[in-house]
C-alpha positions in Angstrom: -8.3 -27.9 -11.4 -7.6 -24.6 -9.3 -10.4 -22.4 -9.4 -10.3 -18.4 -10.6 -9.8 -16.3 -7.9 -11.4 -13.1 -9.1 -9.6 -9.9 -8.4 -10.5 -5.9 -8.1 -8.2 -3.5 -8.6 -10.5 -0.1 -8.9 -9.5 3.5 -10.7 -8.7 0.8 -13.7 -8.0 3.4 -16.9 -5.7 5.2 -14.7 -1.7 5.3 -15.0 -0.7 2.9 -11.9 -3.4 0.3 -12.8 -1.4 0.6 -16.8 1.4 -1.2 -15.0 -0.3 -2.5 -12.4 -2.8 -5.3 -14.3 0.1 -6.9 -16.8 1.9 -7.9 -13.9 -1.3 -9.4 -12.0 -2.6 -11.2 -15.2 0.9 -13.3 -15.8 1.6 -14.2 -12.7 3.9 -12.0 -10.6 1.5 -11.5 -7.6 -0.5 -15.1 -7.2 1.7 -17.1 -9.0 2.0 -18.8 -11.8 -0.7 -21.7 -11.5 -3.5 -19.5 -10.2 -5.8 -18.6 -12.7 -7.9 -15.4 -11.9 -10.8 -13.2 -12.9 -9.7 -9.3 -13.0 -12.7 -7.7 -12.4 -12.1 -3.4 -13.2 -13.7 -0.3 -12.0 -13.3 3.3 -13.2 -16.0 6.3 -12.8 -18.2 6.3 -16.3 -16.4 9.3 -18.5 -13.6 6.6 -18.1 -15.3 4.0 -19.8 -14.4 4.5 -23.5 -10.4 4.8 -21.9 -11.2 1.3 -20.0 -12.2 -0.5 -22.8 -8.9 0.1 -24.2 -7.0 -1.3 -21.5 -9.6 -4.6 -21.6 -8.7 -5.0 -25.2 -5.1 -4.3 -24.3 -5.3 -7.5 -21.9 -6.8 -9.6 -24.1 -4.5 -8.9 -27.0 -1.4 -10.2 -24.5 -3.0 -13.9 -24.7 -1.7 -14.5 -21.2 -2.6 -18.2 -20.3 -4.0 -17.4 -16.3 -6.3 -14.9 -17.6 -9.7 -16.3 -17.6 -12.0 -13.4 -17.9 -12.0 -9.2 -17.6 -15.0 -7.8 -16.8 -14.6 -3.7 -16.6 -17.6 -1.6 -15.1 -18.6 1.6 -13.3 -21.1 0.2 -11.0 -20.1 -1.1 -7.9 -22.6 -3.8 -7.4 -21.2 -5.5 -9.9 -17.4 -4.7 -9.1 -17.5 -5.9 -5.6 -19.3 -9.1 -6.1 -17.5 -12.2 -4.9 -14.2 -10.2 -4.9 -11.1 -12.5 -3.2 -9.1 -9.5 -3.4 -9.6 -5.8 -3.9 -6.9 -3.4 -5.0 -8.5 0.3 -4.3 -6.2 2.5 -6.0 -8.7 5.2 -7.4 -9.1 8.4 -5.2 -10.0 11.9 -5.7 -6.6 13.3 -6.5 -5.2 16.7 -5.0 -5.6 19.6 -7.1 -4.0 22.7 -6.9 -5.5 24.6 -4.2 -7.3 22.3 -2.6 -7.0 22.0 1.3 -6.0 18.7 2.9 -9.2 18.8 4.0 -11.0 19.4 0.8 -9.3 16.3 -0.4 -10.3 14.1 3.0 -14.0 15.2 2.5 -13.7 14.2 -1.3 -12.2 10.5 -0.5 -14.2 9.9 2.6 -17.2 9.5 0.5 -15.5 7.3 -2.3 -14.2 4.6 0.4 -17.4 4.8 2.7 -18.9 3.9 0.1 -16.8 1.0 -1.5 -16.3 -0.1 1.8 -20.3 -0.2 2.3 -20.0 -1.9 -1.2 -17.6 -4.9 0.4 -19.1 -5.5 3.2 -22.6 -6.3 1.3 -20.9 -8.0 -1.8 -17.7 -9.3 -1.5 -16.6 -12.5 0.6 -16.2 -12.0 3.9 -12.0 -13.7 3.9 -11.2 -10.9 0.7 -7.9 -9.0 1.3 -8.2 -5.2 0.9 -5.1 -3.1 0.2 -5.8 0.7 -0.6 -2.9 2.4 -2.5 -5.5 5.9 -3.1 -4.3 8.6 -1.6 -4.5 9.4 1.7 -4.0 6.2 2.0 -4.4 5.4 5.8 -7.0 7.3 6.1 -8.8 5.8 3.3 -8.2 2.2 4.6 -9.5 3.4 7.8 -12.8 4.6 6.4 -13.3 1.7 4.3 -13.1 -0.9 7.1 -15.1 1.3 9.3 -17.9 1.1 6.8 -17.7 -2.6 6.3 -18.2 -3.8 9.7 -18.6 -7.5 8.7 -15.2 -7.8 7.2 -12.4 -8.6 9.8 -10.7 -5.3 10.1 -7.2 -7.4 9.9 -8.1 -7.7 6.0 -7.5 -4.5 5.5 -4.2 -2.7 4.9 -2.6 0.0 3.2 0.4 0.6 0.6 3.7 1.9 2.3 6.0 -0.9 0.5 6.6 2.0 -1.8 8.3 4.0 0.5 9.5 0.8 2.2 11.2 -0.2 -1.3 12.2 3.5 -1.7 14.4 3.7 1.8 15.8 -0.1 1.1 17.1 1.1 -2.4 18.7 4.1 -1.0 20.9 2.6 1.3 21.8 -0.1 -1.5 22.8 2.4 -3.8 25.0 4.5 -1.2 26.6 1.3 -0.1 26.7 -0.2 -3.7 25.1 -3.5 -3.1 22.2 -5.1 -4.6 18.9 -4.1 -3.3 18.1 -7.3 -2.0 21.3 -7.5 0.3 19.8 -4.7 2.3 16.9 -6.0 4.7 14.5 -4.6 7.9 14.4 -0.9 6.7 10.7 0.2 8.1 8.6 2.6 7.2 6.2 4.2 10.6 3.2 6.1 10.1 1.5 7.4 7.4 1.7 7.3 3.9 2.9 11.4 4.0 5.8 13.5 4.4 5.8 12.8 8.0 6.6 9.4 7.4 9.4 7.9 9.4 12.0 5.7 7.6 13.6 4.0 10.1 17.3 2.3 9.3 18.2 2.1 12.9 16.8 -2.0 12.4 18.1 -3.1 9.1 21.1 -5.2 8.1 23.2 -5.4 5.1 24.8 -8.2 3.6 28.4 -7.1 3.2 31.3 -9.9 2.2 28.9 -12.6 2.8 28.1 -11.4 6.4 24.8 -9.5 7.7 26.1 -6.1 9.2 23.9 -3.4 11.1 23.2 -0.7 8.3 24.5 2.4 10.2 27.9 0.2 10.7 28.1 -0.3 7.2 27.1 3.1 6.3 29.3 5.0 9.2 27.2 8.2 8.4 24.7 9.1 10.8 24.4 12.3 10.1 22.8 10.8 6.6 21.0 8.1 8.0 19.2 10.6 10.4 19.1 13.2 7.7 19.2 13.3 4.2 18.4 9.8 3.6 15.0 10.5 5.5 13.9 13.3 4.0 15.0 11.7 0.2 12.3 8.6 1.5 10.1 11.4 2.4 9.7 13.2 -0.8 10.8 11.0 -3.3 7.4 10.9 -4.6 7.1 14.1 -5.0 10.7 14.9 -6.8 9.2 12.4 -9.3 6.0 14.7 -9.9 8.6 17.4 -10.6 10.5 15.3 -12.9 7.7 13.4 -14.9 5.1 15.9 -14.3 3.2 12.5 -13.4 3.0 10.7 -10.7 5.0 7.4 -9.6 3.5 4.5 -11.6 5.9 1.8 -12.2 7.3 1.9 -8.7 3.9 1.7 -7.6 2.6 -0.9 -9.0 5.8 -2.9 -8.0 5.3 -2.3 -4.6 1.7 -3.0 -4.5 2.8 -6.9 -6.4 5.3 -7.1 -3.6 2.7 -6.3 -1.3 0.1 -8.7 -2.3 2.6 -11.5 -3.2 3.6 -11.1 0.8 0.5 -11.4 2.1 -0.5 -14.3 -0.4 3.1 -16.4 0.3 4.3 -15.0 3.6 7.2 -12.9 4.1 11.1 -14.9 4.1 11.9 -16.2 7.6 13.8 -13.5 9.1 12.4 -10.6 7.4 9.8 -8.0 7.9 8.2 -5.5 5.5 6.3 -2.1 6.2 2.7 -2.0 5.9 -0.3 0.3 6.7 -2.5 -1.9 9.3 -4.8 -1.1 12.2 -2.8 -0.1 15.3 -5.0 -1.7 18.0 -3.0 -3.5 20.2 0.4 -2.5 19.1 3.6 -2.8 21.5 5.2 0.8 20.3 2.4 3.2 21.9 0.7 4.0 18.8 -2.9 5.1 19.2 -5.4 2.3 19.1 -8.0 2.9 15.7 -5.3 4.5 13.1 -4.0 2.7 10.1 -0.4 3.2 10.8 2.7 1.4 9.1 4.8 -0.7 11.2 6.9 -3.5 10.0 5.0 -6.7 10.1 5.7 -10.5 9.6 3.5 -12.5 7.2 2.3 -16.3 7.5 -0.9 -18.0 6.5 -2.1 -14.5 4.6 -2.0 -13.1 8.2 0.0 -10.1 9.4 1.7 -10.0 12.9 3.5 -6.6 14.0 7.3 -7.3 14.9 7.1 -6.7 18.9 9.9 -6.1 21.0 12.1 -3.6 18.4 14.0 -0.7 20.9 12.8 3.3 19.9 15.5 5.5 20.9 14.7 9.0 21.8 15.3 10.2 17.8 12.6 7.8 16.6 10.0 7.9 19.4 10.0 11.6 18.1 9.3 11.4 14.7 6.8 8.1 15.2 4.6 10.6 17.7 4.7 13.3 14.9 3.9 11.4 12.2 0.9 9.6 14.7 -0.6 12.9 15.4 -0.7 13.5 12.1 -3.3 10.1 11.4 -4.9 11.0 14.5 -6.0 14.4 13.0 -6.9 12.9 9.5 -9.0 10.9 11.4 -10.7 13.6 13.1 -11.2 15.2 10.1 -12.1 11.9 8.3 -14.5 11.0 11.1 -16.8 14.0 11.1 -16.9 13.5 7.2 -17.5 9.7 8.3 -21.2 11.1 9.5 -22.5 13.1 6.9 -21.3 11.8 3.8 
């Protein structure tokens, strides 16, 4: 008999969880012999709303299911916890600095983090998907010194997902013909989405991307910046934030690091930088593409940065490095 895992996926009445926990309870992320315990966390006005969505899970009968437990306490939330999804945040408001928004999240994560490293097991997987989302991981593993920090990661498979579908759709193939996009950095408009690695399946035969494409003008340009800001030219379109999408990419995410990723292939993730072969800062949470096996993440090593994307990797570095700052000083008051 395989035993539950039990699973935390937090900000639980919110939009991205909506799509997020159907395809978690049947099976898309662990598989389809793993029974598991979904265990949700929202702040208490959201309570009444998060009943709904237990109700709502119970009422789709699905067979791996075993129990939903919803709270607002983290005590009981972290308990035990395999896994932990943090996808609540403080989001941005209209007129609030960067900072504002830093010194709101640093005290969400410190504390969940805290909450982690005194409840949960010590082998649990953390992925944050709340916004700022490196900077949040980074907080949340610095506050929950017992857990290995290479548990933690963050969610850039959106954006990673968003580049490999652009170049699909300008070379009209299927998405999955298109492999090694990466996405560097952070999870911002500075993030670099990097083609200059990937390979396309084209008439049977894997061909460099900017061979197939023979546009480098796009590949260096417009292509970026459509990575860049996709998420926000669907706030302008939905007046909502990306929800489908981003719960895709989070059970792409997990699934990877559950089952390993393909021989052959890498995917982006946001992981600690220490160590790293590509003269990132050491202590950032930085995406780089990585290699899956055992539920452990290697970074690919040995991948040549021309001058272009040495550039934009620096800028988008500096850019973690002063969230970090900021984060950091927050870090010792909060």
């Amino acid at each position: 008999m395989v035993q539950p895992i039990r699973v935390l996926v937090t900000g639980a009445a919110g939009q991205i969880a909506y799509s997020l926990l159907y395809g978690i309870a049947k099976g898309d992320v662990f598989g389809k012999d793993q029974p598991l315990e979904l265990v949700l966390l929202d702040i208490t006005p959201m309570m009444g709303v998060l009943g709904g969505v237990v109700m709502e899970l119970q009422d789709c009968a699905l067979p791996l299911l075993k129990d939903v437990v919803a709270t607002d306490k983290e005590e009981e939330a972290f308990r035990d916890l395999d896994v932990a999804v943090l996808v609540g945040s403080m989001p941005r408001r209209e007129g609030m600095e960067r900072k504002d928004l830093l010194k709101a999240n640093v005290k969400i994560f410190k504390s969940q983090g805290a909450a982690l490293d005194k409840f949960s097991k010590k082998t649990v997987k953390v992925i944050v998907v709340g916004n700022p989302a490196n900077t949040n991981c980074l907080t949340a593993l610095k506050s929950a010194p017992s857990i290995p920090k290479e548990n933690f990661s963050c969610l850039t498979r959106l954006d990673h997902n968003r580049a490999k579908a652009q170049i699909a759709n300008r070379l009209k193939v299927a998405n999955d013909d298109v492999k090694n996009v990466i996405i560097w950095g952070n999870h911002s408009s500075t993030q670099y989405p990097d083609a200059s690695h990937a390979v396309v399946k084209l008439q049977g035969k894997e061909v460099p991307v900017f061979e197939a494409v023979k546009d480098d003008s796009w590949l260096k340009g417009e292509f970026i910046t459509t990575v860049q800001q996709r998420g926000a030219a669907v706030i302008a379109a939905r007046k909502l934030s990306s929800a489908m999408s981003a719960a895709k990419a989070i059970c792409d995410h997990i699934r990877d690091i559950w089952f390993g990723t393909p021989e052959g292939q890498y995917v982006s993730m946001g992981v600690v930088s220490d160590g790293n072969s590509y003269g990132v800062p050491s202590e950032l949470v930085y995406s780089f593409p990585v290699v899956i096996k055992d539920k452990s993440w290697k970074i690919v090593d040995g991948l040549k940065i021309d001058d272009f994307s040495r550039e934009k990797m620096d800028l988008t570095a500096k850019e973690l490095q002063d969230e970090k700052d900021t984060a950091f000083e927050f870090l010792n008051i909060a």
